[in-house]
DSSP file (Angstrom, degrees, kcal/mol; ACC not computed):
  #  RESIDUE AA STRUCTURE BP1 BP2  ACC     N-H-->O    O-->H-N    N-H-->O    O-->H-N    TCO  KAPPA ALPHA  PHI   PSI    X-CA   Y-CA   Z-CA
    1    1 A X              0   0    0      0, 0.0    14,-0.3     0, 0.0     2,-0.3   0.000 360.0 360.0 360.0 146.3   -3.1    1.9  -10.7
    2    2 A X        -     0   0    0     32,-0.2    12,-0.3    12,-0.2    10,-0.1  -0.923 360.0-143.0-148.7 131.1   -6.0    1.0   -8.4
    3    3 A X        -     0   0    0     10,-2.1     2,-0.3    -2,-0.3     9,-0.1   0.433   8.9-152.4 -77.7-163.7   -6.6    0.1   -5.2
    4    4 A X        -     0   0    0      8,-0.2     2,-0.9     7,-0.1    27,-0.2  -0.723   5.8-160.5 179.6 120.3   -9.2   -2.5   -3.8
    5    5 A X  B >>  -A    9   0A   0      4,-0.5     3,-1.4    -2,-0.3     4,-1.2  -0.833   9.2-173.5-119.9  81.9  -10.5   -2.0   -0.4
    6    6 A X  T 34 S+     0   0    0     -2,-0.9    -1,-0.2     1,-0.2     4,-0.1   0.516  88.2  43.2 -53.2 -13.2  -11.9   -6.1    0.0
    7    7 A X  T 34 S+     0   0    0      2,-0.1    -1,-0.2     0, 0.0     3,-0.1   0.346 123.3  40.4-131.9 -15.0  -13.8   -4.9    3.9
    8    8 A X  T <4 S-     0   0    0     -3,-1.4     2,-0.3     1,-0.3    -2,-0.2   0.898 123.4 -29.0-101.6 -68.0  -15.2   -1.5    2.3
    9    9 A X  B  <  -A    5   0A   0     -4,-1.2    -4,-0.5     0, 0.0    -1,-0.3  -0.984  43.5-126.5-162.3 120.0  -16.4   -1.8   -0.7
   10   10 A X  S    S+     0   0    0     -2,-0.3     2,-0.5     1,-0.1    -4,-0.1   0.592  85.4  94.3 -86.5  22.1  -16.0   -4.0   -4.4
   11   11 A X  S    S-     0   0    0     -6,-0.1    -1,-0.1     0, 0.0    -7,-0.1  -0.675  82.1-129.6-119.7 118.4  -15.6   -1.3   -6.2
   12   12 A X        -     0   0    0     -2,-0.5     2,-0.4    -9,-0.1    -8,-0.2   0.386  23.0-145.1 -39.2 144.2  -11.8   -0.5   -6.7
   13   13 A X        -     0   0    0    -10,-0.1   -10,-2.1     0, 0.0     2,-0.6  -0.925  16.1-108.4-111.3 132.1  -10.2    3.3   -6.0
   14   14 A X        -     0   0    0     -2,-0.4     2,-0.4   -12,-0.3   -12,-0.2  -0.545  31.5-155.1 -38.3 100.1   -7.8    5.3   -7.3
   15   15 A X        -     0   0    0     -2,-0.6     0, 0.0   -14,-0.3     0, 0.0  -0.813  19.6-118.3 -91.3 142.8   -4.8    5.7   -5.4
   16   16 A X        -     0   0    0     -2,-0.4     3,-0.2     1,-0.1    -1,-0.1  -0.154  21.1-142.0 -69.7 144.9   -2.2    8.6   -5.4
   17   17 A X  S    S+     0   0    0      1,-0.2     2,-0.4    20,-0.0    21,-0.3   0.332  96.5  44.1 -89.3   3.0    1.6    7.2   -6.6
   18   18 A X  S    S+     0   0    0     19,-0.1    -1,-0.2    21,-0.0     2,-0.1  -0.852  78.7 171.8-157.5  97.3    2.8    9.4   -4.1
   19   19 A X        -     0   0    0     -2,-0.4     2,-0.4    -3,-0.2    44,-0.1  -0.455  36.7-100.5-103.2-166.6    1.3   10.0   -0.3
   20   20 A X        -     0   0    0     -2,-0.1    44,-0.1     1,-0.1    42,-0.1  -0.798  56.1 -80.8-104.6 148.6    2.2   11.7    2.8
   21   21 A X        +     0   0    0     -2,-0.4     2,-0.2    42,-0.1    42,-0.2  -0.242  65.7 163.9 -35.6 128.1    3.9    9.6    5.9
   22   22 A X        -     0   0    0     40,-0.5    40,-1.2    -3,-0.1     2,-0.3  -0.866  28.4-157.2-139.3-172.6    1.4    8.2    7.3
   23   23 A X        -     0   0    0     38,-0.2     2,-0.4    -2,-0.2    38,-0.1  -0.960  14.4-141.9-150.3 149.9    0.7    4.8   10.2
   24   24 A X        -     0   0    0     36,-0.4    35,-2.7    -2,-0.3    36,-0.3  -0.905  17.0-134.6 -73.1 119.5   -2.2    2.8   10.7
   25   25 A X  S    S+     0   0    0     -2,-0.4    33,-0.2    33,-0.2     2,-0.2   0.646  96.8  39.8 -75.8  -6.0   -3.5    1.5   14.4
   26   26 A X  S    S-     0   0    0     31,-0.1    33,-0.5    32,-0.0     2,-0.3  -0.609 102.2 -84.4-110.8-174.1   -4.0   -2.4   12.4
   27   27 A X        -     0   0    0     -2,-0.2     2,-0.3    31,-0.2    30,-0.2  -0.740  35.0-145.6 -89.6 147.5   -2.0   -4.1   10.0
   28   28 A X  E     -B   56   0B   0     28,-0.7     2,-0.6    -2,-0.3    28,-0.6  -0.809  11.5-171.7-121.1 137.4   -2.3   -3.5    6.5
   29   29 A X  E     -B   55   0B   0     -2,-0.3     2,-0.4    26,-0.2    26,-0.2  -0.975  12.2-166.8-136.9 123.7   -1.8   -6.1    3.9
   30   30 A X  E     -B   54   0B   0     24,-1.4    24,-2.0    -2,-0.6     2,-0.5  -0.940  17.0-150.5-137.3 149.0   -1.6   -5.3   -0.2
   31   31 A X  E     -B   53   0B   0     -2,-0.4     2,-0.3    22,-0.2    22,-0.2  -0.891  11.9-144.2 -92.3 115.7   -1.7   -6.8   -3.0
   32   32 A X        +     0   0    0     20,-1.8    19,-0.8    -2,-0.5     3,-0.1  -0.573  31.0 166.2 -26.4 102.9    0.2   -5.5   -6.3
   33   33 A X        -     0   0    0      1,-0.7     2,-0.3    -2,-0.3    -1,-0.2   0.754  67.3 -20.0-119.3 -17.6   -2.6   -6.7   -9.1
   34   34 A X  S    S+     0   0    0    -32,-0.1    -1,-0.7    15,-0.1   -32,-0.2  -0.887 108.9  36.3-164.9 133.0   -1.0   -4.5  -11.9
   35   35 A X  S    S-     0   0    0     -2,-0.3    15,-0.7    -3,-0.1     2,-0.3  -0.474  75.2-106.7 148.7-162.5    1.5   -1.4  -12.5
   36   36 A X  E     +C   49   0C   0     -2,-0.2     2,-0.3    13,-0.2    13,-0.2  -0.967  35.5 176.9-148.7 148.4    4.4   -0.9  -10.2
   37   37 A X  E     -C   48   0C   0     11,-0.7    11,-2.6    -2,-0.3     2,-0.3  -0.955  29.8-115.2-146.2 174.7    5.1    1.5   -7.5
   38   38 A X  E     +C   47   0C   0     26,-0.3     9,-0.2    -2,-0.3     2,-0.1  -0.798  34.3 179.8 -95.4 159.1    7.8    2.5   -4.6
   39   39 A X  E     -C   46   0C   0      7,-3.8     7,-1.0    -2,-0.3     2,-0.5  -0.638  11.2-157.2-145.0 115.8    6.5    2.1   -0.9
   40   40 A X  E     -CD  45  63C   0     23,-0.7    23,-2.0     5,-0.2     5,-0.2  -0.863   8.5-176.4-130.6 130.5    8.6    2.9    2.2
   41   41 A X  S    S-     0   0    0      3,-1.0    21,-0.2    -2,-0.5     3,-0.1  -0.750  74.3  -8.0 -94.7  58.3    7.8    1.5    5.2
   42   42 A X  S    S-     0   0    0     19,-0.3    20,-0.1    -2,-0.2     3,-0.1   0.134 135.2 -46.1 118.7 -14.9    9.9    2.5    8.5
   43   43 A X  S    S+     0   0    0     18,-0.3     2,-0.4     1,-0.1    -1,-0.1  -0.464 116.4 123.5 140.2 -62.3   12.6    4.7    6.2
   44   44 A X        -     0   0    0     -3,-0.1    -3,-1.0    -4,-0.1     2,-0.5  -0.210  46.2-164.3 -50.2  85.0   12.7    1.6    3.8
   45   45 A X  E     +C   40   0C   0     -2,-0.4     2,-0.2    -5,-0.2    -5,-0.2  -0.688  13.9 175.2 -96.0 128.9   11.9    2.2   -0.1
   46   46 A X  E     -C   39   0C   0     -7,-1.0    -7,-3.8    -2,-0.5     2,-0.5  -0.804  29.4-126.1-113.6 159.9   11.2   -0.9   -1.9
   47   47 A X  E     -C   38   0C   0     -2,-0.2    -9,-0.2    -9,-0.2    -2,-0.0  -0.886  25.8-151.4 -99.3 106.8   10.0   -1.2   -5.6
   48   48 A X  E     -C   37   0C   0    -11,-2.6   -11,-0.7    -2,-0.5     2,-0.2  -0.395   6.1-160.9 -54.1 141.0    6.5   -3.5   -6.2
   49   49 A X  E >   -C   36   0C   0    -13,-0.2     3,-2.1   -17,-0.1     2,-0.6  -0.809  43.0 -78.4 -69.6 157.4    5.9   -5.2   -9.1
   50   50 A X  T 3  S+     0   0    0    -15,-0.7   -17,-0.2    -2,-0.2     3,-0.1  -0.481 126.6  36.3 -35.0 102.8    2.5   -6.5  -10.4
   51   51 A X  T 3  S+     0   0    0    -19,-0.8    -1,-0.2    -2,-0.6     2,-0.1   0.082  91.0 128.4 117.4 -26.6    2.3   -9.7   -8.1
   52   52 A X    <   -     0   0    0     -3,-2.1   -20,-1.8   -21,-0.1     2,-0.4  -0.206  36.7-179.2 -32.5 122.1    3.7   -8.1   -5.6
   53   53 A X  E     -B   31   0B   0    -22,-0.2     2,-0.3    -3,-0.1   -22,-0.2  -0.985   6.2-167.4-142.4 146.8    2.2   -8.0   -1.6
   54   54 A X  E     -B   30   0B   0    -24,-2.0   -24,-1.4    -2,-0.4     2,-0.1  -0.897  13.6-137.2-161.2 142.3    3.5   -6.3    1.5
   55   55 A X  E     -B   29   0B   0     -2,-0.3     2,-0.3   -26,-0.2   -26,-0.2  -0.248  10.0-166.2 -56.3 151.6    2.9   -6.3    5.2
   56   56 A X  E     -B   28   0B   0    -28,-0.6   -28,-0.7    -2,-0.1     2,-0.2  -0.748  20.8-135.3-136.4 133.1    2.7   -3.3    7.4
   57   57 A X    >   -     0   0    0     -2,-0.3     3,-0.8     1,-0.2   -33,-0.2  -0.602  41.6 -88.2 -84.4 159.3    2.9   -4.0   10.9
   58   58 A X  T 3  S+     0   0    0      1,-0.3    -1,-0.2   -33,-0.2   -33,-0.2  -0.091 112.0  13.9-102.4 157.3    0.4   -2.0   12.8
   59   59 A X  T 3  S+     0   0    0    -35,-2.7    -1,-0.3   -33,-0.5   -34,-0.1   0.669  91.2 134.2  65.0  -0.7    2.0    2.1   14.0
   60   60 A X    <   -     0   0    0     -3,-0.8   -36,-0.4   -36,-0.3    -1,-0.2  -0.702  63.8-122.2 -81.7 150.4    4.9    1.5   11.4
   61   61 A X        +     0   0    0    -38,-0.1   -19,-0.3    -3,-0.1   -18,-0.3  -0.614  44.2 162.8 -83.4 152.8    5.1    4.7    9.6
   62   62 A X        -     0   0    0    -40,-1.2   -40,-0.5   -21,-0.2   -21,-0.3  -0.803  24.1-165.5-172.6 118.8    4.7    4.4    5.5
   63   63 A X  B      D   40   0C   0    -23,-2.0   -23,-0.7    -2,-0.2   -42,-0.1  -0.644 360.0 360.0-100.9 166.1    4.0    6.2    2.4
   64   64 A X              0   0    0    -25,-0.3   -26,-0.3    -2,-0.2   -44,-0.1   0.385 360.0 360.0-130.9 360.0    3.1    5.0   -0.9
């Protein structure tokens, strides 16, 4: 699985399937381009598929 930081950088990162709770001070938008993973957002674990996208409002707490 790899991550894709469109504002940093074009070349794609490796992300952990498993982080610590964390929040953001913006909103966070991702895109699913391949694999699946959980993410829970607020308490709330959903499962992605490839195709997949999800919102984060800005302070919500959320691991991946």
């Amino acid at each position: 699985m790899t991550r894709h930081h469109s504002n940093r950088s074009d070349d794609p990162l490796l992300t952990r399937r498993h982080g610590a709770l964390h929040s953001h001070p913006h909103t966070q938008v991702s895109y699913v381009a391949e694999g699946a993973f959980n993410v829970t957002v607020d308490g709330i674990t959903t499962t992605l598929d490839a195709g997949s996208s999800f919102i984060v409002a800005p302070s919500s707490s959320m691991s991946r």
